[in-house]
Backbone as CSV, one residue per row, in Angstrom:
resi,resn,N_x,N_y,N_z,CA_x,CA_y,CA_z,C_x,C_y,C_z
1,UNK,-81.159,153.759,-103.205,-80.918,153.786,-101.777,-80.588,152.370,-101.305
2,UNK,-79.687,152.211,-100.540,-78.966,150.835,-99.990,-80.025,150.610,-98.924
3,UNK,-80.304,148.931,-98.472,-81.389,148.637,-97.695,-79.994,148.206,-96.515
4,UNK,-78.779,148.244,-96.816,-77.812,148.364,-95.471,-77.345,149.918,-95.086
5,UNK,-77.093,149.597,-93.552,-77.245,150.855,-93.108,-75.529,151.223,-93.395
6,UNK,-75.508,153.085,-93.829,-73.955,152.932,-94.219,-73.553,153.250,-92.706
7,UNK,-73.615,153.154,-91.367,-73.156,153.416,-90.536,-72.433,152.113,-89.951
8,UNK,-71.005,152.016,-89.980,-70.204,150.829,-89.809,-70.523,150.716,-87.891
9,UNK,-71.233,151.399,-87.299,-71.400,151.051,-85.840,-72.330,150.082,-85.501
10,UNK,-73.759,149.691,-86.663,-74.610,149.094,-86.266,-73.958,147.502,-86.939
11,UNK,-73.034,147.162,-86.673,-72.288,145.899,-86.797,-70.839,145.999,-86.430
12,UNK,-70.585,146.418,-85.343,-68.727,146.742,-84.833,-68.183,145.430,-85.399
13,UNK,-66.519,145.874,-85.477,-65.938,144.621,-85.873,-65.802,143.537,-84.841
14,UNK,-65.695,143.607,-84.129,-65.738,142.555,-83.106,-66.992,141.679,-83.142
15,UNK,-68.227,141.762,-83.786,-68.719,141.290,-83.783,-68.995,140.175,-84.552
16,UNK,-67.975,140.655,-85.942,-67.508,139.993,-87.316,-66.641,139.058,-86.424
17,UNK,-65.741,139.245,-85.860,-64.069,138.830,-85.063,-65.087,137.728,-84.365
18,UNK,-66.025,137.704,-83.755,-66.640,136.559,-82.669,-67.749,135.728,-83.921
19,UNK,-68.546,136.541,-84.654,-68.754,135.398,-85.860,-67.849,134.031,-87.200
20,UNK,-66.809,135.045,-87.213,-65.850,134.353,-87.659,-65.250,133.403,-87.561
21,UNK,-64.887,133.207,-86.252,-64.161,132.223,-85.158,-65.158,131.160,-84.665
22,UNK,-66.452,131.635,-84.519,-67.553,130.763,-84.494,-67.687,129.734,-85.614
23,UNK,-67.824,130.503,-86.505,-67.808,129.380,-87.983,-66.781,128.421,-88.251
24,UNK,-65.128,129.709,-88.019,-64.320,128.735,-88.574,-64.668,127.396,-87.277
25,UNK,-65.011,127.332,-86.421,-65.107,126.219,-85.562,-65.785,125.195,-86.299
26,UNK,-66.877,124.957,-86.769,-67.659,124.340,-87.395,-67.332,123.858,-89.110
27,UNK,-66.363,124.858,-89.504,-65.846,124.343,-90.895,-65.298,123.182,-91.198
28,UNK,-64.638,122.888,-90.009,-64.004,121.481,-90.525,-65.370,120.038,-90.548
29,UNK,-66.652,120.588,-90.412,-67.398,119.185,-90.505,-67.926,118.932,-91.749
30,UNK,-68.578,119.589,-92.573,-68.500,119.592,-93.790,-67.630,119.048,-94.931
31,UNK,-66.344,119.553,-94.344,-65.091,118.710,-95.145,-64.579,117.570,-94.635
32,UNK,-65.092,117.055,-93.382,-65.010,115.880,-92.842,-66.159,114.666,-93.450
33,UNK,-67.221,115.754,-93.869,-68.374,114.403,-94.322,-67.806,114.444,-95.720
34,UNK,-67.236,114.736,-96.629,-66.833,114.656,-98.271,-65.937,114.145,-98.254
35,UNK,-64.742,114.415,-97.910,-63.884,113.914,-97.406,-63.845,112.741,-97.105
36,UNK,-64.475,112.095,-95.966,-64.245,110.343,-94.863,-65.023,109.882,-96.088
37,UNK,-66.394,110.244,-96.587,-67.629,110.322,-97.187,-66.588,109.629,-98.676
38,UNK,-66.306,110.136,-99.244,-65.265,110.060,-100.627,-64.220,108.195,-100.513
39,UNK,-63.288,108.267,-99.064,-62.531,107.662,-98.919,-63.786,106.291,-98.668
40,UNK,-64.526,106.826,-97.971,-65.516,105.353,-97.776,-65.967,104.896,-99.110
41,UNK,-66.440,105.494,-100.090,-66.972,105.398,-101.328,-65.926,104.258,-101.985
42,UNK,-64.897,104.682,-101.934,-64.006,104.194,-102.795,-63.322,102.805,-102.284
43,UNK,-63.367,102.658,-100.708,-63.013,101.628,-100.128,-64.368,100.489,-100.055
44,UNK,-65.328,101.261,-100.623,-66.440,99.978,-100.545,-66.608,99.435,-101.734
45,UNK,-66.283,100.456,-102.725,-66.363,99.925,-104.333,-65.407,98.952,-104.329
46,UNK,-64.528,98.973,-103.821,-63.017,98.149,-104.249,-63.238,96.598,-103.435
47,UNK,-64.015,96.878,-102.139,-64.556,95.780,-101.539,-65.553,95.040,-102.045
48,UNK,-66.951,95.857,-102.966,-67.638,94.842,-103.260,-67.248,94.504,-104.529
49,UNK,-66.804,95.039,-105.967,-66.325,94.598,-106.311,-65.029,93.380,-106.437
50,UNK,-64.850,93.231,-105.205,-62.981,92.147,-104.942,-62.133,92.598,-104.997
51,UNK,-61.653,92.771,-104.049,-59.480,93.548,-104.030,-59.077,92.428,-105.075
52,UNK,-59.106,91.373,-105.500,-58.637,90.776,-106.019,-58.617,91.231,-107.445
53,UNK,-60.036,91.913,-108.310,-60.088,92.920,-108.979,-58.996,93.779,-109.125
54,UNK,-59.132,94.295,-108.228,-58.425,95.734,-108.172,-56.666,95.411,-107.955
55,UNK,-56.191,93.921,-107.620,-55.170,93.626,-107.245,-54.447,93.531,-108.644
56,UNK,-55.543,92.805,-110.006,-55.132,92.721,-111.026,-54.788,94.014,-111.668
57,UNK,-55.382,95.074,-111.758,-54.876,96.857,-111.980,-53.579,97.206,-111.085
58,UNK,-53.137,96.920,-109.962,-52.227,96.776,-109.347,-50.984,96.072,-109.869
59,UNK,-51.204,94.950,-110.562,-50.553,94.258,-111.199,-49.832,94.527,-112.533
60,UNK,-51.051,94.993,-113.225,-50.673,95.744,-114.470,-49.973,96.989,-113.950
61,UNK,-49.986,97.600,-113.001,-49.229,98.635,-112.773,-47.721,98.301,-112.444
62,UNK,-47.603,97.054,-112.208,-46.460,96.384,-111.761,-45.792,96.992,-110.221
63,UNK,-46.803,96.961,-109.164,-47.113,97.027,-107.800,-46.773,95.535,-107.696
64,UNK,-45.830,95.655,-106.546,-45.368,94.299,-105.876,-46.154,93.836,-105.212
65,UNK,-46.119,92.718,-104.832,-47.871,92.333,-104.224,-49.163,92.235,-104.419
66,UNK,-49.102,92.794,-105.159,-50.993,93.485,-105.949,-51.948,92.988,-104.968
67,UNK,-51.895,91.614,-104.361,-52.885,91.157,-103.598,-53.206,91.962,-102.045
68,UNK,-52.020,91.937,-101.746,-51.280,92.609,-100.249,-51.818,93.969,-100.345
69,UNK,-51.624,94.776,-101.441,-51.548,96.020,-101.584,-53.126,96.116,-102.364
70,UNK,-53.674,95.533,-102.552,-54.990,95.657,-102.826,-56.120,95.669,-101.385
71,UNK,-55.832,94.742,-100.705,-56.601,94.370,-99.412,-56.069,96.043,-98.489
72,UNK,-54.578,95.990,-98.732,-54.458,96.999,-97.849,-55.072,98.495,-97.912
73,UNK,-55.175,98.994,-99.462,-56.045,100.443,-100.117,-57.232,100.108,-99.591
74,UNK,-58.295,99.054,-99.382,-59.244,98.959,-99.481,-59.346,99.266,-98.261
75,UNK,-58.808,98.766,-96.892,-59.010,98.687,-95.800,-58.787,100.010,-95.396
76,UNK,-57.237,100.589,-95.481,-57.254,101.877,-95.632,-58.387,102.942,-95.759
77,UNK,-58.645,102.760,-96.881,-60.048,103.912,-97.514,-61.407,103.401,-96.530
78,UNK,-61.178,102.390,-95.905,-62.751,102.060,-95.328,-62.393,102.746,-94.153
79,UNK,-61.586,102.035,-93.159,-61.752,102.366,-92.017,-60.925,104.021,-91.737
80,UNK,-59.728,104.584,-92.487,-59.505,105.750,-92.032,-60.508,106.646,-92.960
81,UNK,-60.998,106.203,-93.758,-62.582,107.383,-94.233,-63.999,107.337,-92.846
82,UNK,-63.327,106.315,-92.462,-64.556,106.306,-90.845,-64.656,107.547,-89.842
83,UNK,-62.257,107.286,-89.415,-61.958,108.292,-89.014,-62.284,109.309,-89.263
84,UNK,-62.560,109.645,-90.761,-62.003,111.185,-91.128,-63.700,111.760,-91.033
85,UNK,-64.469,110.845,-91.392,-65.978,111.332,-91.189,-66.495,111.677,-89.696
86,UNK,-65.926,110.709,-88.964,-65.912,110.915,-87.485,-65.812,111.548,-86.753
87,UNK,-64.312,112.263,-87.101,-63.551,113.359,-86.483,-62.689,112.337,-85.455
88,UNK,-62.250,110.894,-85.794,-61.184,110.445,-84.728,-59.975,109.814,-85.573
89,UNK,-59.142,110.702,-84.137,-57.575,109.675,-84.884,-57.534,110.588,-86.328
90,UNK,-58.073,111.991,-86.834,-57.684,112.348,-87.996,-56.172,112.459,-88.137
91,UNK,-55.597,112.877,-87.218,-53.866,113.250,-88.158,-53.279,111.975,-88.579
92,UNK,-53.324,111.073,-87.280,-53.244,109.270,-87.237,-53.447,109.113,-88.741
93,UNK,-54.879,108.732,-88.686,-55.530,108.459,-90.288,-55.237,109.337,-91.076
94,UNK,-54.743,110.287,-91.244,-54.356,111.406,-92.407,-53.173,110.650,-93.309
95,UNK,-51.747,109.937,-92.338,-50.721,109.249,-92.433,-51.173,108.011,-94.194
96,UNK,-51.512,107.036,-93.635,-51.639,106.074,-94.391,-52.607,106.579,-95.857
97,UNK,-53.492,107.640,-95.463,-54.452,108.012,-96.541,-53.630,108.607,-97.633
98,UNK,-52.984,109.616,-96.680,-52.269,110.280,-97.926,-51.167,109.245,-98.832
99,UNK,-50.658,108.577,-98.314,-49.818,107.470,-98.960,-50.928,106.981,-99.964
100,UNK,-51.855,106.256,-99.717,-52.758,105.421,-100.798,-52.815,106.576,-101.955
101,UNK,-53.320,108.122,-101.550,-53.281,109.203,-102.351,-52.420,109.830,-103.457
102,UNK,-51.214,109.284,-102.770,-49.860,109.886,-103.474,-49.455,108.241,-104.505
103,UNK,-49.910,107.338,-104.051,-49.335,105.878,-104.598,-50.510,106.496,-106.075
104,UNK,-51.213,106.624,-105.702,-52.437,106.865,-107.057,-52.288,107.743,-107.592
105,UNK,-51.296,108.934,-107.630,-51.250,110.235,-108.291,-49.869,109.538,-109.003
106,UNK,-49.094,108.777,-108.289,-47.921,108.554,-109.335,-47.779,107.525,-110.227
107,UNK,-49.200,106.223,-109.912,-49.167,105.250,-110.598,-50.151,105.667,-111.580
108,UNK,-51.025,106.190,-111.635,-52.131,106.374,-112.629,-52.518,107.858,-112.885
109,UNK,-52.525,108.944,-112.256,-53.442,109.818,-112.832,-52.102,111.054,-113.435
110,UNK,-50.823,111.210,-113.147,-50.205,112.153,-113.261,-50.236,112.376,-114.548
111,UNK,-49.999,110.941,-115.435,-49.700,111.418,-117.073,-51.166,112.253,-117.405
112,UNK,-51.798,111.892,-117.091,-53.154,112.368,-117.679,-53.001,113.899,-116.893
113,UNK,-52.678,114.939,-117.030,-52.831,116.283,-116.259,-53.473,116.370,-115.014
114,UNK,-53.772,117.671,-115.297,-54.264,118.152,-113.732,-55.501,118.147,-113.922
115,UNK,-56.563,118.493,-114.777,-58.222,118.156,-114.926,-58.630,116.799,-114.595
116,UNK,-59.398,116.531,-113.913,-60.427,115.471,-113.637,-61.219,115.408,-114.649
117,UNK,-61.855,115.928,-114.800,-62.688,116.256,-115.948,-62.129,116.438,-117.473
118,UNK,-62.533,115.390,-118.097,-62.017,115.700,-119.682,-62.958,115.312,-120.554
119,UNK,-63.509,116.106,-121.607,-64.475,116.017,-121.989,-64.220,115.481,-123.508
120,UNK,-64.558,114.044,-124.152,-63.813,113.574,-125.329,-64.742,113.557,-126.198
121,UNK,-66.047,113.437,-125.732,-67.292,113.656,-126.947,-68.680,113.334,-126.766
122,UNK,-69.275,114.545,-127.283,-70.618,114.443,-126.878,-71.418,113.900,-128.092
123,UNK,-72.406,112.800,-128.026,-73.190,112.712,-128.778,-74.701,112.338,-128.812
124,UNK,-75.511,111.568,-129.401,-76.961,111.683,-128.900,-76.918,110.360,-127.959
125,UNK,-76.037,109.549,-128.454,-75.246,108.543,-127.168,-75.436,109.055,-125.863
126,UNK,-74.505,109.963,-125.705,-74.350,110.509,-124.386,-73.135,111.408,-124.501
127,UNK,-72.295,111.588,-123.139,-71.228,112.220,-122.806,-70.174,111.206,-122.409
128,UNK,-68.908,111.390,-123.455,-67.728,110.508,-122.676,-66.699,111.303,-122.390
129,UNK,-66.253,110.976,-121.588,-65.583,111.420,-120.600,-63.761,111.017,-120.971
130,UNK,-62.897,111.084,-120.688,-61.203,110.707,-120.814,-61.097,110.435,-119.502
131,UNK,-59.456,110.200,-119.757,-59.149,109.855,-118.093,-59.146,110.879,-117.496
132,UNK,-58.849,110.371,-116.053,-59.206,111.434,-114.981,-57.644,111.839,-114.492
133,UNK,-57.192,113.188,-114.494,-56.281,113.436,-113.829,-56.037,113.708,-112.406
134,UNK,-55.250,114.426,-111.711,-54.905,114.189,-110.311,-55.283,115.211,-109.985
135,UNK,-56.410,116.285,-110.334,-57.376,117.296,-109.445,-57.629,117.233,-108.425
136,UNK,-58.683,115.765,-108.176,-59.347,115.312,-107.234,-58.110,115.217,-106.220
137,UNK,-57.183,114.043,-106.548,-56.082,114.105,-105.123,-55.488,115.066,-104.556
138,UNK,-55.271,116.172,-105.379,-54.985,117.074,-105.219,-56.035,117.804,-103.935
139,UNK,-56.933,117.581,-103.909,-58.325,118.250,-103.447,-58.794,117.798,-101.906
140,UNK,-58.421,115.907,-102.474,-58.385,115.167,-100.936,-56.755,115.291,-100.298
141,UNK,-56.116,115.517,-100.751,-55.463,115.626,-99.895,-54.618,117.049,-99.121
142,UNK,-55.189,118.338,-99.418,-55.365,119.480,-99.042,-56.795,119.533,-97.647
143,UNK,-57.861,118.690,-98.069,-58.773,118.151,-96.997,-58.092,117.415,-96.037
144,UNK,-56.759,116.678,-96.511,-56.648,116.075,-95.180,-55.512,117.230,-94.095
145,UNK,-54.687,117.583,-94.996,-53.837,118.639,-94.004,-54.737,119.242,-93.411
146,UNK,-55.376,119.822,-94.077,-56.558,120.978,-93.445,-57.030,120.609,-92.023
147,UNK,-57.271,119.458,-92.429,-58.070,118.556,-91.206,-56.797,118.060,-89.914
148,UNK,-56.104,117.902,-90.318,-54.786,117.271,-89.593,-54.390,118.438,-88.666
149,UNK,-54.158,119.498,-89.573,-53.133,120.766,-88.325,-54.032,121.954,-88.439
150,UNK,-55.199,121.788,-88.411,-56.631,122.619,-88.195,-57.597,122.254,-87.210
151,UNK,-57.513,120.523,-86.561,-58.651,119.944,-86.049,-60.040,119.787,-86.840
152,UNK,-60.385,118.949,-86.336,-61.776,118.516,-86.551,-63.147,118.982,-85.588
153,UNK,-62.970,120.194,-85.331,-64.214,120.859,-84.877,-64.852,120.500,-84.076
154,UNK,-66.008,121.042,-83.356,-66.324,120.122,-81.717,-67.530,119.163,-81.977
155,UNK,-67.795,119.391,-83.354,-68.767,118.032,-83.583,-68.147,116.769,-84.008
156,UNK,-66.752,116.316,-82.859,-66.078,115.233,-83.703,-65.697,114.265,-82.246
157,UNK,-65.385,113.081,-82.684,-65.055,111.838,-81.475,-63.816,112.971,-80.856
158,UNK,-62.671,113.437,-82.206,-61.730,113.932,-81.193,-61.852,115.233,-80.446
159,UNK,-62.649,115.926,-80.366,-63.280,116.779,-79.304,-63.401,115.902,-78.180
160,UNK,-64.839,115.077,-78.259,-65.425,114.549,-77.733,-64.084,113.890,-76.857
161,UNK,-63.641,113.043,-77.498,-61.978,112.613,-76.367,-61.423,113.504,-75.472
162,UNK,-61.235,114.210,-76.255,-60.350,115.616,-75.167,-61.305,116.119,-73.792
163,UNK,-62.157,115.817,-73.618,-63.439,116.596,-73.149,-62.727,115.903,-71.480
């Protein structure tokens, strides 16, 4: 015996239709904290470690500037991962992110496939890992459209602006 009732009246659809719309309201914050959350991660590593670091990988990539274009990813990933956690200026900040996104899918991760995850050998060592392919960008940057021509939900600065 089912502990739901089979009578489709004691839940009309409309009631699904006004839960639904409720949620999707609230969906975009979650993918706003992983998301901004992710881009901040990566713009602080690159900061405390030294763009100058990271300018030399730039270099070897044979990126013009490496220095220019090191300071600039970093800044990028800090302050529009602010935005994107925020909920302000997302489509704004969507612009430049996805560029840093797409510069990194064509300088480094494309040869390596589409898995992030590659698993090269396990031993009583540990787990090593291969390179990482372009999953992940793939992932952030479907988060950012999403976020861009979806809004950022009413727990965000850009609600809060419009108000």
């Amino acid at each position: 015996m089912s502990v739901l009732p089979s009578d489709a009246s004691t839940f009309p659809s409309e009631h699904w239709t006004k839960l639904t719309r409720y949620l999707a309201l609230w969906s975009a914050w979650p993918l706003r904290l992983v998301v901004g959350y992710g881009f901040i991660a990566h713009g602080y590593a690159k900061l405390i470690r030294g763009p100058e670091n990271f300018a030399v990988v730039l270099q070897v990539l044979n990126v013009p500037t490496p220095l220019f274009f090191a300071w600039a990813t970093t800044i990028t990933e800090l302050i529009g991962g602010l935005c994107v956690l925020c909920g302000a200026f997302v489509a704004l900040a969507s612009v430049p992110l996805s560029i840093v996104l797409l510069a990194a899918l064509y300088t480094v991760h494309l040869p390596y496939g589409f898995f992030s995850v590659k698993l090269v050998e396990v031993s009583t060592a540990g787990t090593k890992f291969g390179p990482v392919g372009y999953e992940h960008i793939l992932l952030y940057l479907a988060g950012l459209i999403s976020l861009a021509t979806r809004g950022t939900g009413p727990l965000s600065l850009d609600a809060w602006r419009k108000k």
